[in-house]
ZAVEX-547953 format. One record per residue (C-alpha): x, y, z. Coordinates in steps of 0.1 Angstrom, whole numbers, padded with zeros to 4 digits, always signed. Example, Ala and Ser with C-alpha at 12.3 -4.5 7.8 and 13.67 -1.06 7.14 Angstrom:
+0123-0045+0078/+0137-0011+0071/
***
This chain:
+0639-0204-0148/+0637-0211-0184/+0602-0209-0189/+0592-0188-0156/+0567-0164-0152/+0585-0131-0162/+0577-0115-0126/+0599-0148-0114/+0625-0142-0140/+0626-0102-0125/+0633-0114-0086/+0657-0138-0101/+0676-0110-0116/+0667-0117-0152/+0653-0090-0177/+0649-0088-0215/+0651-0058-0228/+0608-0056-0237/+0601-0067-0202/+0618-0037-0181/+0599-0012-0205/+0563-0029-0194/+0576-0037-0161/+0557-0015-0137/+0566-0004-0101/+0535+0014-0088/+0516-0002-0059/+0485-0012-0076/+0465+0014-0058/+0481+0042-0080/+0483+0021-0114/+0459+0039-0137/+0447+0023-0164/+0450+0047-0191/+0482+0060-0185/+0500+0030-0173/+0486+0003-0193/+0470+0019-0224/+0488+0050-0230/+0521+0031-0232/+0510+0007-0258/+0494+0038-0279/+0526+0050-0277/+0547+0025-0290/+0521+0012-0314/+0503+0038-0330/+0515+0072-0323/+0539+0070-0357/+0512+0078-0376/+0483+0091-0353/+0504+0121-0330/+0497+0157-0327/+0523+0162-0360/+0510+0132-0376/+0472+0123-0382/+0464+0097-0405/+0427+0098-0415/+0425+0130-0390/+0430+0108-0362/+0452+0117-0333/+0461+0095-0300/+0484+0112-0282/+0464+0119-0257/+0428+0114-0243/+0412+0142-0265/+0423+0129-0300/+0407+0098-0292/+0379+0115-0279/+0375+0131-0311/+0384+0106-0333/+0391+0109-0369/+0379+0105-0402/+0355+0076-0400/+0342+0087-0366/+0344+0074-0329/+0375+0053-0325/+0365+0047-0285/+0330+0042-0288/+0307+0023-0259/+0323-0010-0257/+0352-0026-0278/+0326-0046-0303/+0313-0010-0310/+0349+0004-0312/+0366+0009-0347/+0399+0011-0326/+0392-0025-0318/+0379-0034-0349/+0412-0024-0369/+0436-0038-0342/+0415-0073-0346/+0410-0079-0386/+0431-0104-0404/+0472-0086-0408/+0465-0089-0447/+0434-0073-0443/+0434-0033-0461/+0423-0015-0428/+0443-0036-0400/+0463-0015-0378/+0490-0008-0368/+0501-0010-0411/+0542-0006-0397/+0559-0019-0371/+0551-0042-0342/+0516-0053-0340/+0500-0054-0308/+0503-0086-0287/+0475-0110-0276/+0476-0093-0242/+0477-0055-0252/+0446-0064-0276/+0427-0083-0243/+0442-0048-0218/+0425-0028-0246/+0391-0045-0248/+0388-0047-0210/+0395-0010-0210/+0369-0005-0237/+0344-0027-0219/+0345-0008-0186/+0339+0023-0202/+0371+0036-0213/+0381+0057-0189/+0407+0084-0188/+0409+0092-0149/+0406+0055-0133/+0425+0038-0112/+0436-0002-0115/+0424-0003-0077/+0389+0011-0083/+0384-0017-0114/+0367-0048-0116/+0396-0067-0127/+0388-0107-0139/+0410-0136-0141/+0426-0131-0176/+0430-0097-0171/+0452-0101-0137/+0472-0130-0148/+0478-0103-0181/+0488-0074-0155/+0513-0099-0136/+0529-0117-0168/+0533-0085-0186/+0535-0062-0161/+0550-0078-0129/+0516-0060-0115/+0502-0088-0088/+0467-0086-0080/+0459-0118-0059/+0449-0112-0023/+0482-0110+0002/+0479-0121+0038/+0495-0100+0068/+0531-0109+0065/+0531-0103+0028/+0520-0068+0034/+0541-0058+0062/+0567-0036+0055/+0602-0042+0075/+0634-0024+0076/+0663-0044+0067/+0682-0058+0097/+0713-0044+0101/+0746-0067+0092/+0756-0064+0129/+0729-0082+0136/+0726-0108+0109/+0758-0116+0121/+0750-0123+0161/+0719-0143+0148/+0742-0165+0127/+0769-0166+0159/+0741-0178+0184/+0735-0206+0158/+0706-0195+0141/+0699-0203+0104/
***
């Protein structure tokens, strides 16, 4: 399992220590993008230097009105993520004067793609993951990262059942059944 799928590696029993931070257990009908999938990364990312204590170049993003608001130089969310300064900064070359985040971890390939996709559909605050558009790279993001799977399940996969009790395991496995 080596070079498994994270969500593989998870039913197999194995986690790294990133993984059960971004590993989500919300059905996908209560995921909201924002708070699940952005907000997190904001978090671990950027709010060292842009919180309600700290705000670098009068920019806050601890929560949706800071980014509202933006900072300094103006909208950070703006229309779509080629318009979006918050984008911009996140993208530039790491030697480059204005690239962001200027400590720590920079964000991943897929937190940058989560971000853009968020920008793109309009950046909302309130939305849900089931009420998205979602494309290809974007799912296969949400289940590598996430362990969130998005692909269309058929009856069995959905059905809920209650675990059989050990009693009966047990007669099954007497009367020769496998």
């Amino acid at each position: 399992t080596e070079i498994a799928p994270k969500p593989i590696k998870a039913m197999q029993g194995e986690k790294e220590k990133e993984d059960a931070d971004k590993t989500i257990v919300k059905t996908p009908d209560s995921i909201g993008v924002y708070a699940d999938l952005i907000a997190p990364v904001f978090k671990e990312k950027c709010t060292r230097c842009h919180d309600d204590e700290i705000q670098r170049c009068g920019l806050n993003m601890a929560h949706p009105e800071g980014l509202h608001e933006g900072g300094d130089h103006g909208e950070v969310i703006a229309g779509s993520a080629a318009e979006s300064e918050l984008f911009r900064r996140v993208t530039l070359l790491p030697d480059h004067s204005k690239y962001k985040p200027l400590k720590g971890t920079p964000m991943t390939f897929q937190e940058i793609k989560l971000m853009e996709w968020w920008l793109e559909r309009g950046a909302s605050f309130e939305a849900n993951l089931k009420d998205q558009e979602v494309p290809k790279d974007i799912k296969f993001v949400l289940l590598e990262e996430y362990g969130v799977d998005l692909s269309e399940k058929s009856y069995y996969e959905k059905v809920k059942v209650a675990i059989a009790p050990e009693t009966a395991i047990q007669a099954m496995k007497d009367a020769g059944f496998k």
